[in-house]
N, C-alpha and C positions, 0 to 999 in steps of 0.2 A: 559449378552448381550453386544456386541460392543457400547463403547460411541457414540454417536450420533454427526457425524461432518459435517453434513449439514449446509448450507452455513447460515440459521436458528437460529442457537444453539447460543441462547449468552452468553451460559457461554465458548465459546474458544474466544481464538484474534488469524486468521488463518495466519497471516503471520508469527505471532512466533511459529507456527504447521508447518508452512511452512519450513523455515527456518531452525526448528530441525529436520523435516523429510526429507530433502536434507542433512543433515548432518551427518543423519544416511547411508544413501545411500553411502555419500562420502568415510565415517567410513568402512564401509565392503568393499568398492572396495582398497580401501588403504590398511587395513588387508588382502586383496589377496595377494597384490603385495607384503609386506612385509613378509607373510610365505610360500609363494610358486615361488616368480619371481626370479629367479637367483641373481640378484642386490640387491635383496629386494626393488623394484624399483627407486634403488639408482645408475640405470648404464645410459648407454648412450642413450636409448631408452627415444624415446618424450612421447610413451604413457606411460611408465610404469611412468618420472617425472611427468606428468602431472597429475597421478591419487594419486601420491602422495601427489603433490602440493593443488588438490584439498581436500585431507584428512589433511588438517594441519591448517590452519586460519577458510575454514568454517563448521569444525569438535568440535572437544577438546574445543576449544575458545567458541565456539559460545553452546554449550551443558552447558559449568557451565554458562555462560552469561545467559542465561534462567533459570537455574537453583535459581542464584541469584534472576532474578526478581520476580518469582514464590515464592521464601520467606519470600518474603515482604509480598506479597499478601497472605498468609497463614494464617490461623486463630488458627494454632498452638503456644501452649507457647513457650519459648523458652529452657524450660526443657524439651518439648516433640520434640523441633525438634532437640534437642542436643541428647537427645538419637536416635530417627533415625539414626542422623551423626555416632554414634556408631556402628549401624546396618549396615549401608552400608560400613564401612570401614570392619568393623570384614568378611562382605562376599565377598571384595574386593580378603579376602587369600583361601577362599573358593572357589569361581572360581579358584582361581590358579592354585589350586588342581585340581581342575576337568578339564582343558581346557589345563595344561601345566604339571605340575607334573607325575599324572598318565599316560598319555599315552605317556610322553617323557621318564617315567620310562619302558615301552615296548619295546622303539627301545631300550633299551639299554645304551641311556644317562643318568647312573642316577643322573651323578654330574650336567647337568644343569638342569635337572628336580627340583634337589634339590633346585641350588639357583634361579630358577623361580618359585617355591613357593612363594618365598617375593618378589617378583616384586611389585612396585607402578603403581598402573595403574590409571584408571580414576574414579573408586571407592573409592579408598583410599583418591584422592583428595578430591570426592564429600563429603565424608563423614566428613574429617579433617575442610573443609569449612562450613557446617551445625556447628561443633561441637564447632568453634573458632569463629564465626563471626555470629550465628545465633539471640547474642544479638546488634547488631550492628542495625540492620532494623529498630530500634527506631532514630538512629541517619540519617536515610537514606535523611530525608527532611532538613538538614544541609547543606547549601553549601559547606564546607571548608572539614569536617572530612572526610568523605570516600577519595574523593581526595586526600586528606595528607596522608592517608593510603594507595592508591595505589601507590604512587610516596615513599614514603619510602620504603615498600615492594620490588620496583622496583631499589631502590638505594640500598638497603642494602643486599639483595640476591646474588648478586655473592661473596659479603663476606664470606657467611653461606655455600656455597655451598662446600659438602668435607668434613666439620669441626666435628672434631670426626668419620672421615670416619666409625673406627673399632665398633663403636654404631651402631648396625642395628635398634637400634629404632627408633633412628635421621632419617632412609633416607627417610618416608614418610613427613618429611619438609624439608629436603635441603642437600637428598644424592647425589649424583653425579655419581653415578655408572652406568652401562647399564642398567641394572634393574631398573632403579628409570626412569620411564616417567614424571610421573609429579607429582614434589614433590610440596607442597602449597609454599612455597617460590620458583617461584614468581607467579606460578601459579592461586591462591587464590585473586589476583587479576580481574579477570572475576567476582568472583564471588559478590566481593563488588563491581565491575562497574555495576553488574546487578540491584545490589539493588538499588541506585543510580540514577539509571535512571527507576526506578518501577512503579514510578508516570507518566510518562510521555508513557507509553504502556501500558494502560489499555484500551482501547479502541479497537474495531473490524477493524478497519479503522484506518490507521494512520493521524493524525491530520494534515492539512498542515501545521502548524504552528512550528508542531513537527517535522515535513521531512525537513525545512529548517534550524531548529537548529542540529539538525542529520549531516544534511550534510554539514553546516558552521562546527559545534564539527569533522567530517573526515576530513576537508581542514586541521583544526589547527593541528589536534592529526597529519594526513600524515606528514604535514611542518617541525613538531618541531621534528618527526623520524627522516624522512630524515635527516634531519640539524646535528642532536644528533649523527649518524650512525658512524660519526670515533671517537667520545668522550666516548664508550661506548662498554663491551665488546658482541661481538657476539654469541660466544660459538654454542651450537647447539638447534635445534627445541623446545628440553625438556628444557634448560636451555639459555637462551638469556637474554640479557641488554635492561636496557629500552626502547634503541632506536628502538628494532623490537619489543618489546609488543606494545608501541604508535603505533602504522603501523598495528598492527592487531587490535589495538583497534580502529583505525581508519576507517579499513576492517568491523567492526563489525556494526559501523553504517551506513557504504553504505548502506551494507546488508541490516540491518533491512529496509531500505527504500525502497532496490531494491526487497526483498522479498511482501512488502506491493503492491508494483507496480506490479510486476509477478501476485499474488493473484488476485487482481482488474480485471487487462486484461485477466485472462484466465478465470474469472467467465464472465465478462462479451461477451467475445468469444463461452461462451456455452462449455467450456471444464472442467467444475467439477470434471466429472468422472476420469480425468487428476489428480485430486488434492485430489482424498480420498486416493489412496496409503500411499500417503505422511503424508496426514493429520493419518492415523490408526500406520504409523512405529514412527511417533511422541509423538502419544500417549500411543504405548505400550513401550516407548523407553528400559526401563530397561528389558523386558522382551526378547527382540531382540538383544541389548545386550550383555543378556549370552549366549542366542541359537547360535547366528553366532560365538561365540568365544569360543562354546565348540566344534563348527563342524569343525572350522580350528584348532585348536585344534589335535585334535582326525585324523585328515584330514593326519596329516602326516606319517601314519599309512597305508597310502593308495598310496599317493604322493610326501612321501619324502617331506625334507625341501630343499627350493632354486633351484626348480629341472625345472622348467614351465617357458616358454617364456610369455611375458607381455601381448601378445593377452590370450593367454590361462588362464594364471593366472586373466584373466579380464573375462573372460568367466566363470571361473571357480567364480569369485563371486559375478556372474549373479544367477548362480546355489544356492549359499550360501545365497543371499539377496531371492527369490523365494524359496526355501525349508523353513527361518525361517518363513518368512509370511505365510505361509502355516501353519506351527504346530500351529503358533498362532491362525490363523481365526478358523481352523478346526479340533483341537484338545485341550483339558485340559489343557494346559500346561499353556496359561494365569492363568487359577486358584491355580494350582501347584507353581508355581513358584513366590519367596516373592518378595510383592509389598514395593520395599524399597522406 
């Protein structure tokens, strides 16, 4: 049976359902753009940046951000969640295969088929972060440690990045390659901001108390970005300096705040039914996941890569975000499919 996300249920906190199920949305309209828009929605067009820009801070970021917090709160050892970490990476290559390998080995590409096999994606990360930092959540009600570790992490990563390029074991921590999205250096950071802050969002309702430290914590984290922004290297989305993770981690706690407020006003507006979509693609997130990124996948089989103007490519993952919700509600494949 579907988990039950009436407004009722107090075992969810709906703004961080909130939150991950906008994030999901933002996730597959960004994977349109990037395998089907001419640009990869990297050209001149407003919508195709825009859908990008919204696939990048309240996406990736905000996924292991939750992630973290959700760790804490687990009642798993941490031998048990270090193996998970295992499981989700080891099927990190597994998707590869099925969403990128195979059916890139049908056009005809097989040399990048091949080396999209080892692509780092956002499994690899999730998993490397369980498996490295799963005994840290002891340390989470510490002032000082996690901070020190994200700011190290964050100083010490564009050292790493590259090093030993020809090691392909290296690049799920700090390859540098196309293929490497997001290596845990510096990536791996979300994940211990989430832990971090785990005490502080447990509640259905964000605390005021807690929205005003939230959003004093984005003025400092925005300021000291900014300020940091020419002392510090830029690089790109996958790989940036600390000055733009502060900026998303800044981004992160608007969020949470702006998500808590959205929640509020649209329950109270009488627009619920506004908020289960969201609330069910957050809760099946890994299941959704794989489905939309074996069907873009497999899509260019149909579509060709690079081939679709930005409206279309947005339309087209209208179609891709409505076909997964669908197998999920009204087909086995929630049961099929491993609950990593």
């Amino acid at each position: 049976m579907e988990k039950n996300l009436a407004q009722g249920d107090s075992k969810r906190i709906f703004y961080l359902d909130f939150a991950r199920g906008l994030a999901v949305f933002f996730m597959i309209m960004q994977h349109s753009m990037i395998m089907h828009e001419r640009t990869s929605g990297g050209g001149d067009t407003l919508l195709g940046n825009l859908i990008v820009l919204l696939g990048t801070a309240p996406a990736a970021p905000v996924f292991i951000f939750i992630m973290g917090i959700f760790a804490v709160r687990s009642k798993k050892s941490v031998a048990e969640n270090m193996i998970r970490g295992c499981k989700i990476f080891a099927f990190g290559y597994v998707l590869n295969l099925l969403r990128f390998t195979i059916p890139f080995s049908l056009t005809g590409n097989s040399g990048e088929a091949v080396s999209l096999l080892f692509m780092v994606d956002i499994f690899q990360l999730a998993g490397l972060s369980l498996i490295f930092f799963s005994a840290f959540k002891k340390l989470a009600d510490h002032v000082f440690i996690l901070p020190a570790f994200i700011v190290g992490i964050l100083l010490i990563s564009p050292y790493l990045w590259g090093l030993k390029s020809d090691w392909y074991i290296l690049d799920p921590l700090w390859g540098a390659g196309a293929n490497t999205q997001f290596p845990i250096f510096p990536w791996g950071v979300y994940f211990l901001l989430g832990m971090y802050v785990s005490k502080h969002l447990q509640t259905q309702k964000l605390e005021e108390q807690i929205k005003k430290q939230f959003l004093i914590g984005s003025l400092i984290l925005g300021i000291a970005g900014a300020a940091l922004f020419p002392l510090f290297p830029i690089g790109d989305y996958n790989r940036s300096g600390l000055a733009i993770h502060l900026l998303m981690m800044s981004f992160i706690f608007l969020w949470m705040v702006l998500a808590d407020y959205f929640v509020t006003k649209l329950n109270k507006a009488g627009f619920q039914k506004l908020l289960h979509p969201i609330y069910f693609w957050s809760s099946h997130v890994t299941g959704i996941y794989i489905i939309q990124w074996v069907i873009f996948g497999w899509s260019v089989l149909l579509l060709g890569l690079h081939e679709l103007t930005d409206y279309t490519a947005m339309i087209f993952g209208f179609v891709v975000l409505l076909v997964t919700d669908v197998l999920l509600r009204f087909t086995n494949l929630k049961r099929i499919l491993p609950k990593l």
